[in-house]
C-alpha positions as CSV (number, residue, x, y, z in Angstrom):
1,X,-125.0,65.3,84.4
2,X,-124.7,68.3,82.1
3,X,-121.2,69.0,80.7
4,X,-119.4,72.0,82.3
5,X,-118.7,74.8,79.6
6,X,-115.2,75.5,78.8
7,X,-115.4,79.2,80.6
8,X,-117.3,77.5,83.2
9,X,-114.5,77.4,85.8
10,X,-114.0,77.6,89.5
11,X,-110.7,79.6,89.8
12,X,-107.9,80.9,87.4
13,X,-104.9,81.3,87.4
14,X,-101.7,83.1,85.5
15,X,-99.0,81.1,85.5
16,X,-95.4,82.1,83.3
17,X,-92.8,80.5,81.6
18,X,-89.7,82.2,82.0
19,X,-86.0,81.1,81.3
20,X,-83.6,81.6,78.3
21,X,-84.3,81.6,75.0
22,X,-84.1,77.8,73.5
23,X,-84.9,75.8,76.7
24,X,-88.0,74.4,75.4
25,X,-90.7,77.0,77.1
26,X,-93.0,77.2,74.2
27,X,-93.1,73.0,73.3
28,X,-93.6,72.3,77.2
29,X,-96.5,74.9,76.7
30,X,-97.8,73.4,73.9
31,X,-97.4,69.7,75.2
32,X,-99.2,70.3,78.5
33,X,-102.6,72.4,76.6
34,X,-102.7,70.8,73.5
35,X,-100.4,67.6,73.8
36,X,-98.2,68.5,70.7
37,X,-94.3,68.9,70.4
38,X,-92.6,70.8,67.4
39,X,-89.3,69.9,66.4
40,X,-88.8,72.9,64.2
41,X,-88.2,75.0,67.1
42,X,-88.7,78.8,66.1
43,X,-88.1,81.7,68.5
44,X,-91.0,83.0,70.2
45,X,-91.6,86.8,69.2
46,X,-93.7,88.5,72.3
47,X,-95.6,86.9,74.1
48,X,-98.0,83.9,73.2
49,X,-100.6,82.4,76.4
50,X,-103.0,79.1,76.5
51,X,-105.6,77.9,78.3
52,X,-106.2,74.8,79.9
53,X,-108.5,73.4,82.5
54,X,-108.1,70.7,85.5
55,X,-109.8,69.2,88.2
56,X,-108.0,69.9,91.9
57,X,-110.9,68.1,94.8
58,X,-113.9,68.7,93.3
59,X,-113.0,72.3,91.6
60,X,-112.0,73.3,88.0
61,X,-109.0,75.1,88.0
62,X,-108.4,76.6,84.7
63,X,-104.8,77.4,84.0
64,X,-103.8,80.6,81.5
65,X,-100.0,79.8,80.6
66,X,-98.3,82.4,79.2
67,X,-94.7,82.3,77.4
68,X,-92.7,85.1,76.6
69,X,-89.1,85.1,74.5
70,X,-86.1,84.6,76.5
71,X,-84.2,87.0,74.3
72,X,-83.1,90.2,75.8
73,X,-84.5,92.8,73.6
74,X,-88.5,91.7,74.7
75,X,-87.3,92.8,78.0
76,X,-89.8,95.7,78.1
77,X,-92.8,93.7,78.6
78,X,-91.7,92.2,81.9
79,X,-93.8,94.0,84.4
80,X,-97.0,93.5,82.4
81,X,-95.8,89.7,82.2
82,X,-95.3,89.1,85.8
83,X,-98.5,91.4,86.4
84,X,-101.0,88.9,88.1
85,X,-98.6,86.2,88.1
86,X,-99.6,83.4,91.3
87,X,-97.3,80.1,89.6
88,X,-93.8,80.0,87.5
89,X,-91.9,77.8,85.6
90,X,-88.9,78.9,85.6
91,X,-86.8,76.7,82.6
92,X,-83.6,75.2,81.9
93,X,-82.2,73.2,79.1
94,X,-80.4,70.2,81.0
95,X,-77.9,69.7,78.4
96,X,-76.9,73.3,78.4
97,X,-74.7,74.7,81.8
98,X,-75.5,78.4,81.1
99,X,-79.3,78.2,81.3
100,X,-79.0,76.9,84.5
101,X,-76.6,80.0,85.4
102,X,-79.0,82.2,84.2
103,X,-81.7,81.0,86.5
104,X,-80.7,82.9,89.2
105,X,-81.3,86.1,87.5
106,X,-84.5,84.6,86.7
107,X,-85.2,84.2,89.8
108,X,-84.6,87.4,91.3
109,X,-86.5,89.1,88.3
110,X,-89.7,86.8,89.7
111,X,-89.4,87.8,93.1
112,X,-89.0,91.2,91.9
113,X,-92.2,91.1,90.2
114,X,-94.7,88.7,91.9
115,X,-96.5,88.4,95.1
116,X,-94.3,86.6,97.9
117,X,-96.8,83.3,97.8
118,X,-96.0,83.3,94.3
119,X,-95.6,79.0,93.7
120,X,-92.3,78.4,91.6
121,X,-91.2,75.2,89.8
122,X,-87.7,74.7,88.5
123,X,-87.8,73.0,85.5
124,X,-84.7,71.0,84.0
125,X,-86.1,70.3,80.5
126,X,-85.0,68.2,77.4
127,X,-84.1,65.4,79.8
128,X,-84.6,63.1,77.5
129,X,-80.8,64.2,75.9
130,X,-79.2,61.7,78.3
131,X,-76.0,61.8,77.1
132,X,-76.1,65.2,77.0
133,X,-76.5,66.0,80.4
134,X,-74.8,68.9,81.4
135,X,-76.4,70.0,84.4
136,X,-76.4,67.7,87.5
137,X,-79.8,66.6,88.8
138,X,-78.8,67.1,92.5
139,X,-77.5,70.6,91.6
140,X,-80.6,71.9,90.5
141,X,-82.2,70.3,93.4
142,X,-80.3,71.9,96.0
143,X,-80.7,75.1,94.1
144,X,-84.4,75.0,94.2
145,X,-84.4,73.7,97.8
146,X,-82.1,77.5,98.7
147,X,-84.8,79.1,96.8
148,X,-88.0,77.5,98.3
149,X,-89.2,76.2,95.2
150,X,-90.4,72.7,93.5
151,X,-88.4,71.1,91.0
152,X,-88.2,68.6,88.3
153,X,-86.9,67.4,85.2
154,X,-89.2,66.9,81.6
155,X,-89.1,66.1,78.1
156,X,-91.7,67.5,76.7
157,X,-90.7,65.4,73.0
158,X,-91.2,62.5,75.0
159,X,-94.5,64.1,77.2
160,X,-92.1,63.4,80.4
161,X,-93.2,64.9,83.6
162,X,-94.5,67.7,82.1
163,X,-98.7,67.2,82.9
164,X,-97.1,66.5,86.7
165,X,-95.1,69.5,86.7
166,X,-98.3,71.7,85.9
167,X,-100.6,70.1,88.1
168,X,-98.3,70.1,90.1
169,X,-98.0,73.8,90.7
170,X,-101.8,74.8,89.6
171,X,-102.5,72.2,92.6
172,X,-100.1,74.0,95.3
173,X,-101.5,77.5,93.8
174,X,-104.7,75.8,94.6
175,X,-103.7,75.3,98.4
176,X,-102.4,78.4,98.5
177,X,-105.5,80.4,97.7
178,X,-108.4,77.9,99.4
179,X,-106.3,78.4,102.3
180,X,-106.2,82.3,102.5
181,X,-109.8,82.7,101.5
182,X,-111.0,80.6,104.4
183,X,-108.4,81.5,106.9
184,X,-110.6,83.2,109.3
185,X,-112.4,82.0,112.8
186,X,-110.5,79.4,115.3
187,X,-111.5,76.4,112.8
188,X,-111.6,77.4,109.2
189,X,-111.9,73.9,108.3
190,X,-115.5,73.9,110.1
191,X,-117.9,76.6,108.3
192,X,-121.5,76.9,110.2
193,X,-123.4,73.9,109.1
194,X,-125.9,74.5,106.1
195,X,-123.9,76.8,104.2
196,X,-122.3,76.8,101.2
197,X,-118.9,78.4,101.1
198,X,-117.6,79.2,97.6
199,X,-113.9,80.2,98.4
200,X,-113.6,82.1,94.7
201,X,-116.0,84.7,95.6
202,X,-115.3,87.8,98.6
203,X,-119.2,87.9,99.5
204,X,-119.4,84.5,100.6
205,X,-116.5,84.5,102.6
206,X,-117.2,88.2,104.2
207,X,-121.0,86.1,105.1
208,X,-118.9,82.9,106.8
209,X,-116.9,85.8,109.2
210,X,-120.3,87.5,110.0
211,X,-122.1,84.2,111.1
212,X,-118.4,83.0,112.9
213,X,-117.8,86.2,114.5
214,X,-122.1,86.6,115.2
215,X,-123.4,83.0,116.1
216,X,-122.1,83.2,120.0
Protein backbone atom coordinates (compact mmCIF):
# COMPACT_ATOMS: atom_id res chain seq x y z
CA UNK A 1 0.00 0.00 0.00
CA UNK A 2 1.74 3.22 -1.08
CA UNK A 3 2.19 5.86 1.64
CA UNK A 4 -0.26 8.92 1.28
CA UNK A 5 1.83 12.25 0.61
CA UNK A 6 1.69 14.78 3.24
CA UNK A 7 -0.59 17.24 0.90
CA UNK A 8 -2.39 14.23 -0.05
CA UNK A 9 -5.55 14.96 1.94
CA UNK A 10 -9.27 14.49 1.87
CA UNK A 11 -10.60 17.68 3.45
CA UNK A 12 -9.08 20.85 5.34
CA UNK A 13 -9.87 22.65 7.58
CA UNK A 14 -9.01 26.21 9.52
CA UNK A 15 -9.37 25.95 12.83
CA UNK A 16 -8.23 29.21 15.50
CA UNK A 17 -7.06 29.63 18.79
CA UNK A 18 -8.35 32.44 20.35
CA UNK A 19 -8.34 33.61 24.14
CA UNK A 20 -6.11 36.03 26.21
CA UNK A 21 -2.77 36.49 25.97
CA UNK A 22 -0.89 33.78 28.44
CA UNK A 23 -3.42 30.97 28.48
CA UNK A 24 -1.30 28.58 26.82
CA UNK A 25 -2.65 28.94 22.94
CA UNK A 26 0.62 28.58 21.27
CA UNK A 27 2.16 25.37 23.56
CA UNK A 28 -1.41 23.50 23.07
CA UNK A 29 -0.61 24.36 19.32
CA UNK A 30 2.62 23.15 19.46
CA UNK A 31 1.82 19.95 21.67
CA UNK A 32 -1.01 18.72 19.41
CA UNK A 33 1.27 19.22 15.64
CA UNK A 34 4.52 18.56 16.87
CA UNK A 35 4.19 17.07 20.48
CA UNK A 36 6.45 19.70 22.11
CA UNK A 37 5.81 22.09 25.16
CA UNK A 38 8.01 25.21 25.89
CA UNK A 39 8.39 26.39 29.23
CA UNK A 40 9.86 29.69 28.24
CA UNK A 41 6.66 31.02 27.28
CA UNK A 42 7.24 34.12 24.91
CA UNK A 43 4.34 36.22 23.58
CA UNK A 44 3.13 35.39 20.23
CA UNK A 45 3.70 38.43 17.75
CA UNK A 46 0.99 38.04 14.76
CA UNK A 47 -0.02 35.28 13.81
CA UNK A 48 1.80 31.91 13.59
CA UNK A 49 -0.44 28.52 11.91
CA UNK A 50 0.53 24.52 11.69
CA UNK A 51 -0.50 21.75 9.93
CA UNK A 52 -1.37 18.53 10.96
CA UNK A 53 -3.22 15.55 9.55
CA UNK A 54 -5.76 12.74 11.03
CA UNK A 55 -7.69 10.01 10.11
CA UNK A 56 -11.78 10.60 10.72
CA UNK A 57 -13.68 6.88 8.94
CA UNK A 58 -11.57 6.23 6.42
CA UNK A 59 -10.68 10.10 5.38
CA UNK A 60 -7.66 12.26 6.02
CA UNK A 61 -8.57 15.32 7.51
CA UNK A 62 -5.75 17.70 7.55
CA UNK A 63 -6.02 20.38 10.23
CA UNK A 64 -4.39 24.13 9.60
CA UNK A 65 -4.26 25.60 13.30
CA UNK A 66 -3.75 28.98 13.43
CA UNK A 67 -2.80 31.19 16.68
CA UNK A 68 -2.87 34.68 16.98
CA UNK A 69 -1.68 37.02 20.13
CA UNK A 70 -4.28 37.67 22.62
CA UNK A 71 -2.95 41.17 23.18
CA UNK A 72 -5.16 43.96 22.22
CA UNK A 73 -3.01 45.97 19.82
CA UNK A 74 -3.04 42.74 17.00
CA UNK A 75 -6.63 43.46 16.97
CA UNK A 76 -6.60 44.51 13.40
CA UNK A 77 -6.08 41.23 11.91
CA UNK A 78 -9.30 39.70 13.28
CA UNK A 79 -11.49 39.56 10.22
CA UNK A 80 -8.71 37.99 8.04
CA UNK A 81 -8.23 35.45 11.15
CA UNK A 82 -11.68 34.34 11.47
CA UNK A 83 -11.89 34.48 7.47
CA UNK A 84 -12.62 30.73 6.58
CA UNK A 85 -12.79 29.74 10.04
CA UNK A 86 -15.20 26.11 10.42
CA UNK A 87 -13.57 24.95 14.31
CA UNK A 88 -12.33 27.24 17.48
CA UNK A 89 -10.70 26.85 20.54
CA UNK A 90 -11.56 29.27 22.38
CA UNK A 91 -8.81 29.29 25.66
CA UNK A 92 -8.68 29.84 29.21
CA UNK A 93 -6.04 29.55 31.83
CA UNK A 94 -7.76 27.54 34.76
CA UNK A 95 -5.82 29.06 37.39
CA UNK A 96 -6.61 32.57 36.27
CA UNK A 97 -10.57 33.99 36.89
CA UNK A 98 -10.28 36.80 34.34
CA UNK A 99 -9.53 34.62 31.29
CA UNK A 100 -12.50 32.91 31.88
CA UNK A 101 -14.33 36.54 32.00
CA UNK A 102 -12.99 37.34 29.00
CA UNK A 103 -14.35 34.47 27.13
CA UNK A 104 -17.53 35.85 26.53
CA UNK A 105 -16.15 38.57 24.56
CA UNK A 106 -14.44 35.91 22.80
CA UNK A 107 -17.19 34.42 22.07
CA UNK A 108 -19.21 37.05 20.61
CA UNK A 109 -16.21 38.28 18.51
CA UNK A 110 -16.46 34.38 16.96
CA UNK A 111 -19.93 34.46 16.22
CA UNK A 112 -19.39 37.80 14.80
CA UNK A 113 -17.01 36.47 12.41
CA UNK A 114 -17.67 32.84 11.53
CA UNK A 115 -20.24 30.87 9.82
CA UNK A 116 -23.25 29.78 12.29
CA UNK A 117 -22.06 25.80 12.01
CA UNK A 118 -18.86 27.08 13.09
CA UNK A 119 -17.77 23.92 15.82
CA UNK A 120 -16.39 25.63 19.17
CA UNK A 121 -14.50 23.99 22.03
CA UNK A 122 -13.98 25.71 25.33
CA UNK A 123 -10.86 24.97 26.57
CA UNK A 124 -9.78 25.32 30.33
CA UNK A 125 -6.02 24.87 30.03
CA UNK A 126 -3.04 24.53 32.46
CA UNK A 127 -5.06 21.98 34.45
CA UNK A 128 -2.44 20.46 35.56
CA UNK A 129 -1.93 23.65 38.31
CA UNK A 130 -4.23 21.80 40.69
CA UNK A 131 -3.84 23.86 43.45
CA UNK A 132 -4.21 26.67 41.53
CA UNK A 133 -7.50 26.19 40.34
CA UNK A 134 -9.33 29.21 40.05
CA UNK A 135 -11.97 28.57 37.78
CA UNK A 136 -14.63 25.93 38.67
CA UNK A 137 -14.88 22.94 36.30
CA UNK A 138 -18.77 22.95 36.46
CA UNK A 139 -18.70 26.79 35.71
CA UNK A 140 -17.12 26.47 32.51
CA UNK A 141 -19.32 23.66 31.74
CA UNK A 142 -22.47 25.31 32.14
CA UNK A 143 -21.08 28.21 30.30
CA UNK A 144 -20.30 26.15 27.27
CA UNK A 145 -23.57 24.20 27.52
CA UNK A 146 -25.53 28.28 27.24
CA UNK A 147 -23.26 28.70 24.39
CA UNK A 148 -23.76 25.35 22.40
CA UNK A 149 -20.26 24.56 22.50
CA UNK A 150 -17.91 21.46 23.64
CA UNK A 151 -15.72 21.73 26.51
CA UNK A 152 -12.77 20.44 28.31
CA UNK A 153 -9.93 20.89 30.46
CA UNK A 154 -5.83 20.20 29.15
CA UNK A 155 -2.38 20.45 30.16
CA UNK A 156 -0.65 20.65 27.33
CA UNK A 157 2.97 20.39 29.82
CA UNK A 158 1.62 17.24 30.73
CA UNK A 159 -0.03 16.35 26.86
CA UNK A 160 -3.48 16.15 28.88
CA UNK A 161 -6.58 16.05 26.71
CA UNK A 162 -5.17 18.09 24.29
CA UNK A 163 -4.91 15.32 21.06
CA UNK A 164 -8.82 14.65 22.25
CA UNK A 165 -9.82 18.14 22.29
CA UNK A 166 -8.56 18.47 18.49
CA UNK A 167 -9.95 15.47 17.24
CA UNK A 168 -12.41 16.16 18.90
CA UNK A 169 -13.56 19.19 17.05
CA UNK A 170 -11.75 18.36 13.49
CA UNK A 171 -14.08 15.03 13.97
CA UNK A 172 -17.51 17.14 14.65
CA UNK A 173 -16.29 19.62 11.74
CA UNK A 174 -16.03 16.42 9.93
CA UNK A 175 -19.82 15.59 10.66
CA UNK A 176 -20.74 18.76 9.98
CA UNK A 177 -19.50 19.01 6.41
CA UNK A 178 -20.09 15.11 5.21
CA UNK A 179 -23.43 15.86 6.25
CA UNK A 180 -24.22 19.09 4.19
CA UNK A 181 -22.51 17.76 1.15
CA UNK A 182 -24.69 14.70 0.93
CA UNK A 183 -27.84 16.13 2.32
CA UNK A 184 -29.85 15.88 -0.74
CA UNK A 185 -32.67 13.04 -1.97
CA UNK A 186 -35.08 11.34 0.74
CA UNK A 187 -32.04 8.91 1.87
CA UNK A 188 -28.73 10.57 1.68
CA UNK A 189 -27.24 7.78 3.45
CA UNK A 190 -28.16 5.57 0.23
CA UNK A 191 -26.27 6.97 -2.99
CA UNK A 192 -27.28 4.88 -6.38
CA UNK A 193 -25.29 1.73 -6.21
CA UNK A 194 -21.95 1.77 -8.26
CA UNK A 195 -20.96 5.11 -7.68
CA UNK A 196 -18.39 6.64 -5.93
CA UNK A 197 -19.36 9.76 -4.01
CA UNK A 198 -16.43 11.89 -2.98
CA UNK A 199 -18.15 14.40 -0.54
CA UNK A 200 -15.01 17.07 -0.88
CA UNK A 201 -15.69 17.75 -4.42
CA UNK A 202 -19.16 19.98 -5.86
CA UNK A 203 -19.14 17.83 -9.23
CA UNK A 204 -19.66 14.63 -7.69
CA UNK A 205 -22.25 15.64 -5.56
CA UNK A 206 -24.18 17.87 -8.32
CA UNK A 207 -23.84 14.00 -10.42
CA UNK A 208 -25.51 12.01 -7.14
CA UNK A 209 -28.71 14.80 -7.35
CA UNK A 210 -28.97 14.28 -11.16
CA UNK A 211 -29.14 10.43 -11.01
CA UNK A 212 -31.51 10.82 -7.45
CA UNK A 213 -33.69 13.37 -8.98
CA UNK A 214 -33.40 11.32 -12.81
CA UNK A 215 -33.38 7.51 -12.02
CA UNK A 216 -37.47 7.37 -11.46
Amino acid sequence: MAYRADDDYDYLFKVVLIGDSGVGKSNLLSRFTRNEFSLESKSTIGVEFATRSIHVDDKVVKAQIWDTAGQERYRAITSAYYRGAVGALVVYDVTRHVTFENVERWMRELKDHTDANIVIMLVGNKADLRHLRAVPTEDAKAFAEKENAFFMETSALEAMNVEDAFTEVLTQIYRVVSKKALDIGDDPAAPPKGQTINVGGKDDVSAVKKSACCSS
